[in-house]
C-alpha positions in Angstrom: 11.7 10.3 -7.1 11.9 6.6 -7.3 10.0 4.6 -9.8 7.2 2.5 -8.5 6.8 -1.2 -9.3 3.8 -3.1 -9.3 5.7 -6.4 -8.7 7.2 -5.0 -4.9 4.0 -4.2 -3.5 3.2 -6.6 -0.7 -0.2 -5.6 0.1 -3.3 -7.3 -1.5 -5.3 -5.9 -3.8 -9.1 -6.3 -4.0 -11.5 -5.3 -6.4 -14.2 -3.4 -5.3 -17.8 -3.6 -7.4 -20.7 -4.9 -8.4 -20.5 -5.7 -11.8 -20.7 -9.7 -12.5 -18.8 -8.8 -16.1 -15.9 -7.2 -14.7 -16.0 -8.8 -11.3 -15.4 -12.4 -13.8 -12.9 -10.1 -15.8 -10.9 -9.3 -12.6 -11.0 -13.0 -11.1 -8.5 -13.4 -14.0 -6.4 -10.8 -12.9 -3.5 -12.3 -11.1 -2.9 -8.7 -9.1 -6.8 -9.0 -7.7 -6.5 -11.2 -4.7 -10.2 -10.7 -3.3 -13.6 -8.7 -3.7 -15.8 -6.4 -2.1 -19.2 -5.4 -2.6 -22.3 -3.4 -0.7 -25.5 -2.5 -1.4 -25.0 0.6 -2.6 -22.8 -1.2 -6.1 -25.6 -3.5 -6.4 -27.9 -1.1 -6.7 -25.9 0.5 -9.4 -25.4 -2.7 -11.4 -28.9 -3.1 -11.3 -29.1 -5.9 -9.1 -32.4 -6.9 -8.0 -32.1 -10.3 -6.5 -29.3 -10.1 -3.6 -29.0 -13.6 -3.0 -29.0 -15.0 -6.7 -26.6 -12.6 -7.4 -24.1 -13.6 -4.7 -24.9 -17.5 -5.3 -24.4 -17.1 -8.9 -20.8 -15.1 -8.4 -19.3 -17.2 -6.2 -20.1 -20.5 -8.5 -16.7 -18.8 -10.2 -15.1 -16.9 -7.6 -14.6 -19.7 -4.9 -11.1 -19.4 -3.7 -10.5 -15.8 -3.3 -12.2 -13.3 0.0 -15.0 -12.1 -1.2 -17.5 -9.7 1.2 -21.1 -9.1 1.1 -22.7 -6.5 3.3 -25.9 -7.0 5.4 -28.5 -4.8 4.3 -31.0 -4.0 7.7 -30.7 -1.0 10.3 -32.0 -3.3 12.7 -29.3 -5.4 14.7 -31.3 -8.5 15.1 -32.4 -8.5 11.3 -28.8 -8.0 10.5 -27.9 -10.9 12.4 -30.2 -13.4 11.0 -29.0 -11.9 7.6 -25.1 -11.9 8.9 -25.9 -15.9 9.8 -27.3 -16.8 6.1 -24.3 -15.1 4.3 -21.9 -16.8 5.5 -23.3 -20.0 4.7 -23.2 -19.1 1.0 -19.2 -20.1 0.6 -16.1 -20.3 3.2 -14.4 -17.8 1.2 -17.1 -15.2 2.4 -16.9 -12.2 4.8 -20.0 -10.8 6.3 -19.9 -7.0 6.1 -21.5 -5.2 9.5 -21.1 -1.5 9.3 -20.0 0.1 12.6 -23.4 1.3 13.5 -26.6 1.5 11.7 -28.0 4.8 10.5 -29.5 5.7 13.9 -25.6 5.8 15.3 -26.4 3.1 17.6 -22.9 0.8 17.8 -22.9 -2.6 16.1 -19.9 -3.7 18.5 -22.3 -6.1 20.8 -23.2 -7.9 17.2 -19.7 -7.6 16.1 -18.6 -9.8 18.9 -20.9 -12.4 18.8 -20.8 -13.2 15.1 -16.8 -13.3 15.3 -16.9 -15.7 18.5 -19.5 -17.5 16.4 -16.3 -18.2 13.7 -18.2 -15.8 11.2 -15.7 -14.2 9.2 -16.8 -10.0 9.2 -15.7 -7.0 7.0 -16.7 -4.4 9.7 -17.2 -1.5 7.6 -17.4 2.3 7.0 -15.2 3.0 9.4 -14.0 7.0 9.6 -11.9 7.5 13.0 -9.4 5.9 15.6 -11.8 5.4 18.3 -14.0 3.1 16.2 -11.1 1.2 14.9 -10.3 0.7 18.7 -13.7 -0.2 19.3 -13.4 -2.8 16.5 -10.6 -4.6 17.3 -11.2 -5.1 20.8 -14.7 -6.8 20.0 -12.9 -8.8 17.0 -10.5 -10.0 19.7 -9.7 -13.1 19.8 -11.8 -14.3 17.2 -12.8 -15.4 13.2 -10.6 -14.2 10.5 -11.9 -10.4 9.7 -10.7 -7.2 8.0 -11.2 -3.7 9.5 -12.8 -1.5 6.8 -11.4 2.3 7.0 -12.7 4.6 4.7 -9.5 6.3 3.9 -11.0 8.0 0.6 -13.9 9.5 2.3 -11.8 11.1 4.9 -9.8 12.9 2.1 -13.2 13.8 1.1 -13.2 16.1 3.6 -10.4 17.8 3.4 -8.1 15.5 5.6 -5.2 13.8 5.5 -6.1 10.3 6.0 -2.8 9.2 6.4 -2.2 9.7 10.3 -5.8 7.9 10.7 -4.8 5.2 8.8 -1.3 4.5 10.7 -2.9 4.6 14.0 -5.4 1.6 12.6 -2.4 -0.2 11.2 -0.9 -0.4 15.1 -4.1 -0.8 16.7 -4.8 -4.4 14.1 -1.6 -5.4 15.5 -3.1 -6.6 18.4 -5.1 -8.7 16.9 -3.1 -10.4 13.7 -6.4 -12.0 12.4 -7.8 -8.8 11.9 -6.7 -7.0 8.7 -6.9 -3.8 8.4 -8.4 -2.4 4.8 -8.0 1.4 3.6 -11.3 1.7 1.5 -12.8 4.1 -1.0 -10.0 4.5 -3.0 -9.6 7.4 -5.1 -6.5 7.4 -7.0 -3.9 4.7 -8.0 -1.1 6.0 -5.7 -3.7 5.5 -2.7 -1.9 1.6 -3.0 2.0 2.9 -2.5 0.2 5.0 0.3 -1.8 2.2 2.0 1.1 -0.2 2.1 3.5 2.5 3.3 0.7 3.2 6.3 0.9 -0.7 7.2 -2.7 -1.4 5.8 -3.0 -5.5 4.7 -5.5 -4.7 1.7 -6.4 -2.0 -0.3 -9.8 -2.2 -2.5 -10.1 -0.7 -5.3 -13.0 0.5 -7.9 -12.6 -1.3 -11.4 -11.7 1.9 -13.3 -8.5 1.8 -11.1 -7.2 -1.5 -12.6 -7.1 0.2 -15.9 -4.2 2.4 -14.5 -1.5 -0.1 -13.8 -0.2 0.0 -17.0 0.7 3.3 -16.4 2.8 2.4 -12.9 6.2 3.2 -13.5 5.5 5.3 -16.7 8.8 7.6 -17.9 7.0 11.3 -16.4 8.6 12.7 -19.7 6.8 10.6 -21.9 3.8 10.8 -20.0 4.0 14.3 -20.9 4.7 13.9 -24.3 1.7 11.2 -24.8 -0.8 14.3 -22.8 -0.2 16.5 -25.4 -0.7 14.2 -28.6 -4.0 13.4 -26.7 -4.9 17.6 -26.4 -3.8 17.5 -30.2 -6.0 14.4 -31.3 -9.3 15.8 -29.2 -8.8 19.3 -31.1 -8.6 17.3 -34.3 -11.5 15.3 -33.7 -13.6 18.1 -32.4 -12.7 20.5 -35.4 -12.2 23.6 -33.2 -10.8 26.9 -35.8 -10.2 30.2 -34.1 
């Protein structure tokens, strides 16, 4: 098995979270090349003001992709919402999600806001036919990135790997469109993603805490497991 280097990866790396203290931590992380966010991670940061938040984050962050998610099921809403974000900075991407919750495609809004030069991170994305249906409404227009959720597949007991190759040929077609593997699960989900021809990876903040460990001796990782089972049985005071 060959040992994997941080320093050969190609693909970009972006944080994925909510959190204005790590999100500011990160943006001094020369590995994290851009951000993404939803609703869902503001919620859990306990972000109540949407718009202060985002204002307030990209005062620092202001030369690296950043994306911030409409937040409507209704396609007109989420347009005049889509056309106020990207106001906010140039560095910004406009997430749409694929459909809204009534399964009802977002493709019609998809290709209007890109020929409008607004620069989308079409999201939750799960199969090839929507990635299809993505790229040919991103066609021909604004910078955007192709959001597959790669984790959530695995979630379900699939390999995403074949799903996300088939993506990677289909963005070809259009070079402007970058394809993303999302919901990442694991550290070796980035070896993976590059190998499947993905552009960017995100990643949860807990996952930046593992690159130290890229490359680690397998011997010594084993050796370093069992001084932590030893320390835990010391600290708890188990006896038989």
């Amino acid at each position: 098995m060959s040992t994997p280097n941080v320093k050969d990866l190609k693909i970009k790396i972006y944080a994925d979270g909510a959190d204005k203290e790590g999100m500011l931590a990160l943006y001094k992380n020369e590995l994290v090349k851009g951000f993404t966010t939803n609703p869902s991670l503001m919620a859990k940061a306990g972000i109540k003001d949407y718009r202060t938040f985002a204002k307030d984050i990209l005062t620092v962050i202001k030369d690296r992709s950043i994306s911030f998610e409409v937040f409507s099921d209704d396609l007109a809403e989420m347009e005049r919402q889509a056309m106020e974000i990207t106001t906010w900075a140039k560095n910004v991407y406009t997430k749409i999600p694929v459909t809204n919750t009534k399964g009802e495609s977002c493709m019609p809004l998809v290709k209007k806001l890109t020929k409008q030069g607004v620069q989308l991170n079409v999201t939750a994305l799960t199969t090839v036919e929507q990635v299809d249906a993505v790229v040919n409404a991103l066609s021909g227009g604004a910078s955007s990135i192709v959001s597959v959720f790669a984790g959530r597949i695995a979630d379900t007991g699939r390999d995403p790997i074949p799903t996300m190759k088939k993506a990677a040929e289909l963005c070809k077609k259009e070079p402007q469109a970058e394809l993303l593997w999302a919901s990442t699960r694991e550290l070796y989900n980035i070896f993976e993603a590059e190998e499947c021809g993905c552009k960017i990876i995100t990643a949860p903040h807990d996952i930046f805490k593992k690159f130290s460990m890229v490359g680690k001796d397998l011997t010594d990782l084993s050796l370093d497991t069992v001084k932590g089972f030893l320390a835990d049985t010391i600290k708890a005071g188990f006896k038989l």
